[in-house]
C-alpha positions as CSV (number, residue, x, y, z in Angstrom):
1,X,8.3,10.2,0.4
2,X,5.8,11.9,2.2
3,X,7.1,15.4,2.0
4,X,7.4,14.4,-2.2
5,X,3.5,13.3,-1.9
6,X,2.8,16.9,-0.3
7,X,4.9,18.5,-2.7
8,X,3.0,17.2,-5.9
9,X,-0.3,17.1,-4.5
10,X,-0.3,20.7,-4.1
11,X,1.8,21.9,-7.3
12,X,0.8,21.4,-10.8
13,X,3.7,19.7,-11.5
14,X,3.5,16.1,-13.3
15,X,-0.2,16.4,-12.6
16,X,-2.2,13.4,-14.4
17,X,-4.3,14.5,-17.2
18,X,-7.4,16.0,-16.4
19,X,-9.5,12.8,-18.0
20,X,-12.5,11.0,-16.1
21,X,-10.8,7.5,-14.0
22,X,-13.0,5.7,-12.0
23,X,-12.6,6.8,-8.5
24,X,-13.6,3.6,-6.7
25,X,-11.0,1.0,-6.5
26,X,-10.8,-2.6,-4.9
27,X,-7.7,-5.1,-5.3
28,X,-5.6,-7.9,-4.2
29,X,-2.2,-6.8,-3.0
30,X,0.4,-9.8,-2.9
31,X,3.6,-8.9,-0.6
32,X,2.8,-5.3,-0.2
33,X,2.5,-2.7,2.1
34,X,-0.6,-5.0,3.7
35,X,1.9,-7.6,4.1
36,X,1.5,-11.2,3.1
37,X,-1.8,-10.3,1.1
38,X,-4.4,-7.6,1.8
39,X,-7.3,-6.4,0.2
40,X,-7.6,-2.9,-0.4
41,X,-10.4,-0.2,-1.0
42,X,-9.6,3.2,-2.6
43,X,-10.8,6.0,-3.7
44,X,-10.1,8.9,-5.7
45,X,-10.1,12.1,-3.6
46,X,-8.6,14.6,-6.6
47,X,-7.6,13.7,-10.3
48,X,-4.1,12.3,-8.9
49,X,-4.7,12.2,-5.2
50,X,-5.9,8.4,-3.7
51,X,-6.4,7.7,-0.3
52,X,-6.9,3.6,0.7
53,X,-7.0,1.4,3.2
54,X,-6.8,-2.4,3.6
55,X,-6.8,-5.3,5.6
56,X,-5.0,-8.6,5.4
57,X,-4.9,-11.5,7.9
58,X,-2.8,-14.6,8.1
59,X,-1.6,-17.1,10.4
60,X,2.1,-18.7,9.1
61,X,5.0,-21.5,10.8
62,X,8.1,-21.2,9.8
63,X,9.8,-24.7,9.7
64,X,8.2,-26.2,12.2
65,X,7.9,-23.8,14.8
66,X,5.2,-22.1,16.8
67,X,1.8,-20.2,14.8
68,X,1.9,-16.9,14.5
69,X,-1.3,-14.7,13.6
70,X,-0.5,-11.1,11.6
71,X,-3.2,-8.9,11.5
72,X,-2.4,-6.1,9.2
73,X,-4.0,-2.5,7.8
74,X,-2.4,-0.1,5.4
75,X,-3.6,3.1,6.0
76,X,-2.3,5.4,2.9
77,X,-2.5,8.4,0.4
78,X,-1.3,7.9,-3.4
79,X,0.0,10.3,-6.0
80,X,-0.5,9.3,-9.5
81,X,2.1,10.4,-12.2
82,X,1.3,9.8,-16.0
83,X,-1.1,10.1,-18.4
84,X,-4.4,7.9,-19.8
85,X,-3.9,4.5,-18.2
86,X,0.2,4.4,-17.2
87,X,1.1,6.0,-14.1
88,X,3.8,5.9,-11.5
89,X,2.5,6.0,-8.3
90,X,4.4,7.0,-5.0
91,X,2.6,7.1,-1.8
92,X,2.8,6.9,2.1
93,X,0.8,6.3,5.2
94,X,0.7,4.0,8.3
95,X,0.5,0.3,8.7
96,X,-1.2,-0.9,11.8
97,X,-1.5,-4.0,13.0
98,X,-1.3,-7.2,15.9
99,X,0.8,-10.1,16.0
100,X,0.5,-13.2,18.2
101,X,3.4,-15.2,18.6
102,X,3.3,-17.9,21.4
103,X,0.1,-16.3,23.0
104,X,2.0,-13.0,23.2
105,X,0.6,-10.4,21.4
106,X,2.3,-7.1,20.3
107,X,1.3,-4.3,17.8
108,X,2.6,-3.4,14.5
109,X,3.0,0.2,14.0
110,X,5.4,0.8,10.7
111,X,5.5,4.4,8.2
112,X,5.3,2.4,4.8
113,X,5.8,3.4,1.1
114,X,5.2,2.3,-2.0
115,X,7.0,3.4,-5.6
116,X,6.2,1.8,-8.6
117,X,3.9,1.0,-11.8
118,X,0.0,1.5,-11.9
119,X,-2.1,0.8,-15.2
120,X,-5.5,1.3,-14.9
121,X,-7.7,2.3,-18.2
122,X,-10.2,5.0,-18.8
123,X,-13.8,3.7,-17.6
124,X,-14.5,0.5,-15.3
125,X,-12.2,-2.7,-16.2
126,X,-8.6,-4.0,-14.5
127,X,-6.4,-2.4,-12.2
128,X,-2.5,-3.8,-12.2
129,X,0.2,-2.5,-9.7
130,X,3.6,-3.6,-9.1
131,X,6.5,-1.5,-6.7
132,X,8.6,-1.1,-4.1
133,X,7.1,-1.2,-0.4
134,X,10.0,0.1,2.0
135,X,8.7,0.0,5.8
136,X,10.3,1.7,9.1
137,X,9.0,0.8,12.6
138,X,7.8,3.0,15.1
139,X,7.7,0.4,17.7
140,X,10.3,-0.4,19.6
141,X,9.7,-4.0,19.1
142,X,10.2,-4.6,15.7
143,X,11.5,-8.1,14.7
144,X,13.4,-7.0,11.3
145,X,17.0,-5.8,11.3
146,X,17.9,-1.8,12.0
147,X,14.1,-1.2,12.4
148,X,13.7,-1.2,8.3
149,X,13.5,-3.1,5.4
150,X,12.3,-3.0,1.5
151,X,10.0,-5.4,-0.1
152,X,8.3,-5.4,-3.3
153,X,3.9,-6.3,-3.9
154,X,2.1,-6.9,-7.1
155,X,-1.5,-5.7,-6.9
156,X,-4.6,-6.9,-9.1
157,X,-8.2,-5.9,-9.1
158,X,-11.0,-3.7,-10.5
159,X,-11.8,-0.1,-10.7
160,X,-15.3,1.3,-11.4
């Protein structure tokens, strides 16, 4: 994904159309790349080029058993595909992050993706996203099976 991001950001190819977009955007990401929830700041940096980052925070017990805290930022850069207010957008970065289980604390420290559909109009107004968020460890001490897994997120907020 991130040698495809490279690839489009510096060809012409499947370039968005060269019409002014808001280049500030904030939003609500559901399930995604954040994690549980996250909110997320990003900003244009070309005419199909986003870079963003987030943070989300949650504590959670899972049938009774022991709190654990999640700490989470997605650290990312976004290609948008499309023209006037549909896009798909690819992207990868980093997320960081802390858990606390049981008073032991370890880091989170995953590559992440995300593939999927943005709308977001000409002008200031709402900003919609839904995809695919794979994620790979890079620590060691992962908790998910074979180190990787795919979920999806669903993303809502403003653009101005």
């Amino acid at each position: 994904v991130l040698v495809l991001l490279c690839f489009f950001t510096l060809s012409n190819i499947g370039k968005a159309q060269d019409i002014m977009r808001s280049k500030n955007n904030i939003f609500l990401e559901l399930g995604g790349n954040g994690g549980l929830f996250s909110i997320n700041y990003e900003r244009a940096l070309s005419t199909n080029l986003n870079g963003r980052v987030g943070f989300g925070s949650w504590t959670s017990s899972f049938l009774g058993g022991k709190e654990t805290k999640i700490t989470t930022i997605p650290v990312m850069l976004n290609h948008l595909v499309g023209k006037r207010k549909s896009f798909f957008e690819m992207g990868g970065g980093f997320l960081f992050g802390n858990k606390n289980e049981n008073n032991i604390s370890s880091s989170i420290f995953d590559l992440t993706a995300f593939l999927g559909y943005r709308y977001q109009a000409l002008g200031d107004g709402i900003l919609f996203r839904i995809g695919m968020t794979p994620f790979l460890s890079l620590d060691n001490k992962a908790n998910y099976p074979d180190k990787a897994f795919i979920s999806g997120g669903f993303s809502i907020g403003y653009h101005f």
